[in-house]
C-alpha positions as CSV (number, residue, x, y, z in Angstrom):
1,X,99.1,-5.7,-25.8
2,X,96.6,-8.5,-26.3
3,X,94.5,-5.9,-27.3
4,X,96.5,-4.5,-30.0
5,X,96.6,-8.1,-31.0
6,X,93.3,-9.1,-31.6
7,X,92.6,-5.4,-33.7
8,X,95.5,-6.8,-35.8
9,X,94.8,-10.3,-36.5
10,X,91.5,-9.6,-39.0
11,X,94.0,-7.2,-40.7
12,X,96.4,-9.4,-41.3
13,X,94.0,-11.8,-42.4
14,X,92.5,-9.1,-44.9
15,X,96.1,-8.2,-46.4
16,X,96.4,-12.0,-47.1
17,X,93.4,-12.1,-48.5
18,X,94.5,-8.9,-50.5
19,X,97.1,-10.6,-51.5
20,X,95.6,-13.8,-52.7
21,X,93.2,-11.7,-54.8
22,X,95.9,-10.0,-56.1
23,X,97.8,-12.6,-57.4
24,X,95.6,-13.6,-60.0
25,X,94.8,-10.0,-61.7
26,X,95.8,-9.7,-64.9
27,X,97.2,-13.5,-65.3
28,X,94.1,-14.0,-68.1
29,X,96.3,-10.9,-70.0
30,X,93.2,-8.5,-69.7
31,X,94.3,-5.8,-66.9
32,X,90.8,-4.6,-65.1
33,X,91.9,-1.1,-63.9
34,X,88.7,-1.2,-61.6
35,X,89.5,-3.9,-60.2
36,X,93.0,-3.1,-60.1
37,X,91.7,0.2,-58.0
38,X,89.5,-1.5,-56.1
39,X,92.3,-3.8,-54.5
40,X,94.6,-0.8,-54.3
41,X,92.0,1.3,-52.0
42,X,91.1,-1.9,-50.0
43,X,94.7,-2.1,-49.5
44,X,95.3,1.0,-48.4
45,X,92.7,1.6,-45.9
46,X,94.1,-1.9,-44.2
47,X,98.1,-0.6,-44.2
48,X,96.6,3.0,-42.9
49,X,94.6,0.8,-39.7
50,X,97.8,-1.3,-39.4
51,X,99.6,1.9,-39.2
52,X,97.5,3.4,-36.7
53,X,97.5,0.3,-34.4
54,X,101.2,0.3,-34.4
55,X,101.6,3.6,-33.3
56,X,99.0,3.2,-30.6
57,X,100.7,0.1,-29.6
58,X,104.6,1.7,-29.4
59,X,102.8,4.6,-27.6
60,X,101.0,2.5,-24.7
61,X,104.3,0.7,-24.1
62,X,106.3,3.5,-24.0
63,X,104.2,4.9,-21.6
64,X,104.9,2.8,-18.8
65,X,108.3,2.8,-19.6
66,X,110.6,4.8,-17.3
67,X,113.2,6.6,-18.5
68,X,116.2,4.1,-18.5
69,X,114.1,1.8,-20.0
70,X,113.0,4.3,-22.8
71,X,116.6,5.2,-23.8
72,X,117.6,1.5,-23.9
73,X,114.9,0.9,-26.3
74,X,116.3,3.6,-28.4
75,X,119.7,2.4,-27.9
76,X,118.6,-1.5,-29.0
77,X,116.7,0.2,-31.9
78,X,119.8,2.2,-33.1
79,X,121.8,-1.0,-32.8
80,X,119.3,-3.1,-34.8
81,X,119.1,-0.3,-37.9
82,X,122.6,-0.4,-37.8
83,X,123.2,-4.1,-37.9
84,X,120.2,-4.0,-40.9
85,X,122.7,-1.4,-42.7
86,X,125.5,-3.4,-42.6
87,X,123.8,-6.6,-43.9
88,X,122.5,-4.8,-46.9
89,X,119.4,-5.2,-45.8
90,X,119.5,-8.4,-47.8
91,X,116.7,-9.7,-46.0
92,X,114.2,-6.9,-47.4
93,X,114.7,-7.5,-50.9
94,X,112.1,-8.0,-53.1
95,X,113.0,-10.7,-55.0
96,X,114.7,-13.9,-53.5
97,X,114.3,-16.0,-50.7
98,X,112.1,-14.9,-47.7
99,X,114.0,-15.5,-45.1
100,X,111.5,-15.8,-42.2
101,X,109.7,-18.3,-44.2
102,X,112.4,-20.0,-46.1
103,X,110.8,-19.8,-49.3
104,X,111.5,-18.5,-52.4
105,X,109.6,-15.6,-53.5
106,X,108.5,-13.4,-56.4
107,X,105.9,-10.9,-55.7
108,X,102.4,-11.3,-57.7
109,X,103.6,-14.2,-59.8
């Protein structure tokens, strides 16, 4: 797990830098489509490698789980989509308040 940690912390680091970088396109009202691509494909090979760590991550845990402890985790799972359902999943949405970091937000402006 630490492992999986420290291949995800530059990652993380490089989508807030995306981010940051982001944030200022177009604000001088000319749009640079290169530019514009450039972030996009930067972005997407870091989501892919986040991906890919994830899923190597949920895999190596699993793996030492025994077979209770696998269908509990499915169970808790189940539970939590269910409870994110019933919310509304208010605490995805775009625009408004992020809840984890109590701020309001509006994506790229």
């Amino acid at each position: 797990m630490e492992d999986s940690k420290s291949r995800l912390e530059p990652l993380i680091e490089a989508m807030k830098a995306w981010h940051k970088s982001a944030k200022n396109l177009g604000k001088d009202g000319i749009f640079d489509e290169k530019a514009v691509n450039l972030l996009a494909v930067q972005q997407a090979e870091t989501m892919r490698q986040i991906i890919v760590e994830k899923e190597k991550t949920k895999a190596a845990l699993f793996a030492v789980l025994t077979t209770e402890q696998r269908t509990k985790a499915n169970e808790l799972r189940v539970n939590f989509e269910s409870k994110m359902k019933e919310k509304g999943g208010k605490d995805h949405e775009v625009f408004g308040k992020h809840r984890h970091r109590g701020e309001d937000f509006l994506p790229m402006f």
